[in-house]
N, C-alpha and C positions, 0 to 999 in steps of 0.2 A: 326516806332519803336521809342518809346521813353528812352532815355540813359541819365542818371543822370553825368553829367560830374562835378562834386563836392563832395567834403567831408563837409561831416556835421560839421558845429560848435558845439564844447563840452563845457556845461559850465564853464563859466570862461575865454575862449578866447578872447581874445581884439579882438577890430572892425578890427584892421589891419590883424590878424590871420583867423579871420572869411572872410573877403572879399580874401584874398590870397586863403584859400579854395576852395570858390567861384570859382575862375579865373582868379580874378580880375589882370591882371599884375602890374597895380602900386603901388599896395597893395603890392605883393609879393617883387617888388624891395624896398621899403620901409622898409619892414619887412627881404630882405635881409642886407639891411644895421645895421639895428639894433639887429635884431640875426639870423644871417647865417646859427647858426645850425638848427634854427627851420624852415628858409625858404627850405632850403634843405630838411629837413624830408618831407616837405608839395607836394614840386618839383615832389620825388621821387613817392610819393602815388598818384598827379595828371599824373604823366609821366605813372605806372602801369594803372588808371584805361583810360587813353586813348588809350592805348596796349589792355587791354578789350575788350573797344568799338570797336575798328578795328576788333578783330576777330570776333565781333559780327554781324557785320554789313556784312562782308565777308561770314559769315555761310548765315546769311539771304538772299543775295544777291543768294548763293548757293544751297540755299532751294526754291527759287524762280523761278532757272530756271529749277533745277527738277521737283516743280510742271507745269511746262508750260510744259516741256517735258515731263511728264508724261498725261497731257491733250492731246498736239495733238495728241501722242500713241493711247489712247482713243478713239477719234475720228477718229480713222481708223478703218475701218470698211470693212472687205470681204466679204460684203452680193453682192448681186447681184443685180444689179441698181434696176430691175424689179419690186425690193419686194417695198412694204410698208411702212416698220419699220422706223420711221423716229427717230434722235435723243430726248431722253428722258431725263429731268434734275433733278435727284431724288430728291433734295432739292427744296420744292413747297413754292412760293413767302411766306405761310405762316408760315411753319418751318419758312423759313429766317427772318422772324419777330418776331417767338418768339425768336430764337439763339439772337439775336440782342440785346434782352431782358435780357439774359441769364448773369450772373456776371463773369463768368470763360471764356462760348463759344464765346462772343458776338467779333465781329471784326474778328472772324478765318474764318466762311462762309459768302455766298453770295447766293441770286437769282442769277441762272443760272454760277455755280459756276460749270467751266470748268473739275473740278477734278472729278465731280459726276454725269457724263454723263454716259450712257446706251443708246441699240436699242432698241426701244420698239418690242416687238413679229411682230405688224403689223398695220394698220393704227387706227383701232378701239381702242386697248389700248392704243396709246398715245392721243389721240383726248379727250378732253373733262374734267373733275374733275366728274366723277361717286360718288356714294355712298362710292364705296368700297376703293377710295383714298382720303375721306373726314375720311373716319375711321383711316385708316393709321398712315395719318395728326393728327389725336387726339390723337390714340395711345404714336405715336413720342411724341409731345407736352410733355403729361403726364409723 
């Protein structure tokens, strides 16, 4: 996850205003010394957006282990040893190459991407890339 931990510089900001932005702490003690009230505005706005990233990083973290716990869930499976059906991973290496591609999707799946697991019926359907999941495959794509 990437998290902008700075304020943009606005035209006309002096180099000290713009580096305190930034982060820079000797900038910002510098720039306290010389106007207080404007290191404080700056204080305040980088103290909010690091409050931000916290919660961001905490949802993420939260999102994270839903989806792992929503995987192993998944992968449990009441079939009966006996059968066939072995796990199936809907997203085929080639989806995942074009999502990859993709400007919006790209970075959210994966090959063999734990979330989008299925039994196949039996050993015949998951064995192989047939015709009829080479269509699929293009459909998706498209």
């Amino acid at each position: 996850m990437l998290l902008l931990t700075q304020i943009p510089c606005a035209p006309g900001d002096l180099s000290t205003v713009c580096h305190c932005k930034a982060g820079m702490l000797t900038a910002c003690e510098t720039l306290r010394l010389s106007e207080p009230k404007k290191a404080a505005e700056i204080l305040t706005q980088l103290e909010r957006i690091a409050t931000q990233a916290k919660v961001l990083q905490e949802a993420g973290q939260k999102t994270e282990e839903a989806i792992k716990a929503e995987a192993d869930a998944s992968t449990d499976c009441s079939e009966p040893t006996e059968c066939k059906g072995q796990l199936h991973h809907i997203i085929s290496k080639r989806i995942s190459r074009e999502l990859e591609k993709h400007r919006t999707l790209q970075g959210h799946y994966k090959p063999r991407d734990p979330r989008f697991v299925t039994r196949a019926v039996d050993e015949q359907a998951h064995c192989g890339y047939q015709e009829w999941h080479r269509e699929v495959d293009e459909e998706v794509i498209r």
